[in-house]
C-alpha positions in Angstrom: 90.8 0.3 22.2 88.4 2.1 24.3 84.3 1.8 23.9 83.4 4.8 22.3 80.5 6.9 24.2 76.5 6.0 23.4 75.3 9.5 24.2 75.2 11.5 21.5 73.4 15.0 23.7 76.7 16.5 23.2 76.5 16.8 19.6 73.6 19.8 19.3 73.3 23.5 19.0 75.8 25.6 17.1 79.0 23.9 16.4 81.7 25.7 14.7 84.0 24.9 12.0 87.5 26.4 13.2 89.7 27.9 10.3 93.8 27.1 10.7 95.8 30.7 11.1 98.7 30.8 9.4 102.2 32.8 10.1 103.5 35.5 8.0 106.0 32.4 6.9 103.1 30.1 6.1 103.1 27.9 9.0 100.4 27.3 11.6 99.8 29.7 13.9 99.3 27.9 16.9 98.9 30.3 19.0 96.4 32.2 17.2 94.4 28.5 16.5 94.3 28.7 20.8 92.7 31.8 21.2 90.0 31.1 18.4 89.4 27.4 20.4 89.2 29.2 23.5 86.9 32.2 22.5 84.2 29.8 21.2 84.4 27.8 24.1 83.8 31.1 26.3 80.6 31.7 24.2 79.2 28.3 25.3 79.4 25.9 22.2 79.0 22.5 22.9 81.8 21.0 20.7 84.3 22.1 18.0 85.4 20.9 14.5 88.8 21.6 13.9 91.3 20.3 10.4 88.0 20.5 8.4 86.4 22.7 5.7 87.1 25.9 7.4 90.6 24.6 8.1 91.8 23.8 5.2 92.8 20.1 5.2 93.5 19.1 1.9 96.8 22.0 2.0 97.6 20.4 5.6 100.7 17.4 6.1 99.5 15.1 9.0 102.3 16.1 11.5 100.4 19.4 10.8 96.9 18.1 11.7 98.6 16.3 14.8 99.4 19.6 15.9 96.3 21.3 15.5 94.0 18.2 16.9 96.6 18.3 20.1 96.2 21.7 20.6 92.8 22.0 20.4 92.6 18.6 23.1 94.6 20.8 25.4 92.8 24.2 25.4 89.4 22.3 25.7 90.8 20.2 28.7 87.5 18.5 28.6 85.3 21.5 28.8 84.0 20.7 25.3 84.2 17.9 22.4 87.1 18.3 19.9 85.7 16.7 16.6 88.4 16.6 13.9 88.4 16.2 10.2 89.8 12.9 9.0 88.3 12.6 5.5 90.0 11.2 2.5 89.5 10.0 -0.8 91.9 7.3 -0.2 90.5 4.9 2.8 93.8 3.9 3.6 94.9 7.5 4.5 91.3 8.6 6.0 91.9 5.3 8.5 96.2 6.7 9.4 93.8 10.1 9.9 91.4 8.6 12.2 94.3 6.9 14.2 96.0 9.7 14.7 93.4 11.7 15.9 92.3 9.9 18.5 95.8 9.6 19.8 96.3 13.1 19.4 93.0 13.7 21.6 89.9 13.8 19.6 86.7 12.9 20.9 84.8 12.5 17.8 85.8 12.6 13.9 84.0 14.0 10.9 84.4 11.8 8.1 83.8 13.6 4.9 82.5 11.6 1.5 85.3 10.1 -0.3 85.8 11.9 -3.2 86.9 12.4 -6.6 87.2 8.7 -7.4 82.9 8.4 -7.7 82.6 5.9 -5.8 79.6 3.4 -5.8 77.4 3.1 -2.6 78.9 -0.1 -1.6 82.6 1.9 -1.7 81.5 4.3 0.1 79.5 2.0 3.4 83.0 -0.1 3.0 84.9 2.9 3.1 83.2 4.3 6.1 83.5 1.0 8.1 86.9 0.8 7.7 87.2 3.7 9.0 84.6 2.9 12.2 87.0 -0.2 12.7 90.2 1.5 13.3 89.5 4.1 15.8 87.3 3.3 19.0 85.5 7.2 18.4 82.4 8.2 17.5 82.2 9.6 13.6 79.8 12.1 12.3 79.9 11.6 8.7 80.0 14.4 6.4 77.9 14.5 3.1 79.1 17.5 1.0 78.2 16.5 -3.0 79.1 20.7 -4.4 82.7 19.1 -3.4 82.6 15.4 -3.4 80.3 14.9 -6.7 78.8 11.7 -5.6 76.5 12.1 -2.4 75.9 9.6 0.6 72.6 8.2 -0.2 69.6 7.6 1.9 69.6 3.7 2.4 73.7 4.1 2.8 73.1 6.5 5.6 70.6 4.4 7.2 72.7 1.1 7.1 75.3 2.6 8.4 73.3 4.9 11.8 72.8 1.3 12.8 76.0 1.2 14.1 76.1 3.5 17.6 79.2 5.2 16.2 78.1 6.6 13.8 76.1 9.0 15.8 75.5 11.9 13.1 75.2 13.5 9.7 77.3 17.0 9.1 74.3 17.3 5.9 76.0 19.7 3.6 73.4 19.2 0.8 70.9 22.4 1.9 68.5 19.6 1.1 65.2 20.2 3.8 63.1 17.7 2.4 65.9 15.2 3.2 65.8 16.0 7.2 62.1 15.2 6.9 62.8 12.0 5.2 65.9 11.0 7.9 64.1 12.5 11.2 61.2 9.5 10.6 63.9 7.3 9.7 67.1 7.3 11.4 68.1 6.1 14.9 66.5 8.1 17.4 70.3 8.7 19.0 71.6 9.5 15.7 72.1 13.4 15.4 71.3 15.4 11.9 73.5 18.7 11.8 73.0 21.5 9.2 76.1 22.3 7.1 74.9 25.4 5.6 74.4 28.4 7.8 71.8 29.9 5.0 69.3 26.7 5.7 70.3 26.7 9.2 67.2 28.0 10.8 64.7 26.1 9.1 66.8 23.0 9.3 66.3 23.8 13.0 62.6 24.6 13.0 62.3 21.4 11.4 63.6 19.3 13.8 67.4 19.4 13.0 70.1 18.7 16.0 72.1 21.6 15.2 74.8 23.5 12.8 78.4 22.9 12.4 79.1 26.1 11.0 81.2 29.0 9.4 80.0 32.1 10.4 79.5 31.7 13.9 83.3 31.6 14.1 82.2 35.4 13.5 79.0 36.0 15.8 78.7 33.1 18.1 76.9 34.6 20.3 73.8 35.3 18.0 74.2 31.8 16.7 74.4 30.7 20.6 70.8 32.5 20.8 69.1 31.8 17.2 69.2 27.8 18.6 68.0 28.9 22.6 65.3 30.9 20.8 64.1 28.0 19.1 64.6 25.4 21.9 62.0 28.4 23.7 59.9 28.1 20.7 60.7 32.3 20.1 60.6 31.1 16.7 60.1 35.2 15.5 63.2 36.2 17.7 65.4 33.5 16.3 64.1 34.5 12.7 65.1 38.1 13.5 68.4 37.3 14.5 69.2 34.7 11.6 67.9 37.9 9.2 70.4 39.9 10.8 73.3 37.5 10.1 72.1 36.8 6.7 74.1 39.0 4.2 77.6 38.5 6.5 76.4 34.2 6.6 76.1 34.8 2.5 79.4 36.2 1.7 81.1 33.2 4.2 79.7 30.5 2.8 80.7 31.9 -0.9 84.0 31.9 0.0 85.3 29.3 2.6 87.7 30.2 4.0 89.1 32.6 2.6 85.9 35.6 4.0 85.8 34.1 7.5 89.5 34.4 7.8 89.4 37.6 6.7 86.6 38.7 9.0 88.0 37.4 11.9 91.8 39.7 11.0 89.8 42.5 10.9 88.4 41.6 14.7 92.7 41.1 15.5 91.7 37.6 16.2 94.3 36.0 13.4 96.1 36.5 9.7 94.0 36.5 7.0 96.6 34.1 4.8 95.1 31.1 2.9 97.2 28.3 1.3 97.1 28.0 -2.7 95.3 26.8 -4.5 92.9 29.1 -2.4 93.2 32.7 -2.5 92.5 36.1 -0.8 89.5 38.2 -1.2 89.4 40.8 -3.9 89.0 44.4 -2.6 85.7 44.8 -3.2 84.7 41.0 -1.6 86.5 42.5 1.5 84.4 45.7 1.8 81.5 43.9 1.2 82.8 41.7 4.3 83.7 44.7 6.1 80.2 46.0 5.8 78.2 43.2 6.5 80.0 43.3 9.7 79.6 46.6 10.9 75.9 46.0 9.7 75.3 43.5 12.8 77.1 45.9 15.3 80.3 45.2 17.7 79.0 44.8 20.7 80.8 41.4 21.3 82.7 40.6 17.8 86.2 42.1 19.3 88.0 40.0 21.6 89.2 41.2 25.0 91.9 43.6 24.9 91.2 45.0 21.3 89.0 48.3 21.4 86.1 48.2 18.9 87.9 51.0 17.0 90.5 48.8 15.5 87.9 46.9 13.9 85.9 49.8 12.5 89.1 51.6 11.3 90.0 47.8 9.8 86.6 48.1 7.7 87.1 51.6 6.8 90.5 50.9 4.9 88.7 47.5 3.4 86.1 50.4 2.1 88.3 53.0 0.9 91.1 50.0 -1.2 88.0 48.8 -2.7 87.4 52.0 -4.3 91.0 52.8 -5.4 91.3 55.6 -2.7 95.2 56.3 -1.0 95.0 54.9 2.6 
């Protein structure tokens, strides 16, 4: 087992949380899950978190994460950090997770509060160091209570950022008072990341690290400049910019995954299929997606190779199913 790495510099800025396409059969588009790594990497983001949230991981088999943690591995070929989900309710499975990660290619993990089963505090520090002592990598852990129940307290944190890998908190709580409370607190190595793009820019302002994120899988080149602006201390600019992403960052974070897949079908970027128990977006949800999009303007949000046309007439029939019209 390797020594896992003390700098932590890497994990900052905008960091997004890459959603799994799937075929027109249901099964991983891996070649669709490529060109989303690689377009995020062109737009300068320091790391990405892949088999997570956004990527569905409770609907995924682990020959199925293997795949996508590999694949990501290879198109970052060390250009970026590949962080990947390995979270479980069950410590015994989130430790097979963490294994396989790493030998998959993972530079970090995000390890997600166990949850359903309440644990108590002492469960959940015992849980996470079993996880810490079966994989030489780093682990930002993830504290998410709107899906977990029972949230990673203060003091549990705190023991456990005494250990150098555990190098970050993915805080999912929209909590602000809390960053204040850990910035005084915690390891001065030890990262605090946003996860919620609505809090994002004050979390930032504050003194937050960064924001593993949703809906700059969308825009991530405004999300690239809302943290430069603030690094510049263009604190108006990067208010500006977070006001312009605001109604598209709402709709996202109300329905993960489900919007952000469908936003990023209507650039040609991927299918916007979900696995049950998750659904599609209602007519109207997509319009209102549609919208919001064409709201922040298309200079960059279509790939290479796909004329901003395609994405406007996508909106337009988004618009006119929404209202019952024949397309």
């Amino acid at each position: 087992m390797t020594p896992f790495a003390n700098s932590t510099a890497w994990l900052t800025g905008y960091i997004p949380d890459i959603p799994t396409p799937f075929d027109e059969t249901g099964a991983i588009d891996l070649k669709a899950f490529a060109r989303l790594c690689e377009r995020q990497i062109q737009a300068g983001v320091p790391a990405i978190v892949v088999a997570e949230t956004a990527g569905e991981f409770s609907t995924l088999t682990s020959a199925e994460v293997d795949a996508i943690v590999r694949t990501a591995a290879e198109v970052a070929h060390g250009r970026v950090r590949v962080i990947a989900g390995a979270g479980s309710n069950s410590t015994g499975q989130a430790v097979e997770l963490a294994r396989r990660a790493e030998l998959s290619g993972a530079d970090a993990l995000l390890s997600v509060m166990p949850y359903y089963n309440k644990p108590m505090q002492a469960g959940i520090a015992a849980h996470f160091r079993a996880i810490a002592n079966s994989t030489a990598l780093p682990i930002v852990l993830h504290d998410v209570p709107a899906r977990t129940i029972r949230g990673l307290a203060d003091d549990t944190l705190l023991r456990l950022a005494e250990s150098p890998q555990f190098i970050g908190l993915k805080d999912s709580t929209a909590d602000l008072s809390r960053l204040v409370r850990l910035r005084s607190m915690a390891p001065a190595p030890f990262r605090l990341m946003s996860g919620d793009d609505e809090t994002a820019l004050a979390f930032l302002a504050g003194g937050g690290d960064g924001c593993i994120s949703i809906v700059s899988n969308i825009k991530p080149s405004i999300c690239r400049d809302i943290f430069s602006s603030l690094t510049q201390g263009r604190m108006q600019f990067a208010r500006r910019l977070h006001e312009l992403l605001l109604p598209l960052t709402t709709l996202v974070t109300e329905e993960n995954p489900a919007a952000v897949k469908y936003a990023l079908s209507l650039l040609g970027l991927m299918r916007p299929d979900i696995r049950l128990p998750l659904v599609g977006l209602s007519d109207q949800a997509k319009a209102k997606v549609a919208d919001a999009i064409a709201a922040i303007g298309e200079d960059d949000l279509t790939p290479a190779g796909t004329s901003a046309s395609r994405a406007i007439s996508a909106r337009d029939r988004a618009y006119s199913n929404a209202r019952g019209d024949i397309s």
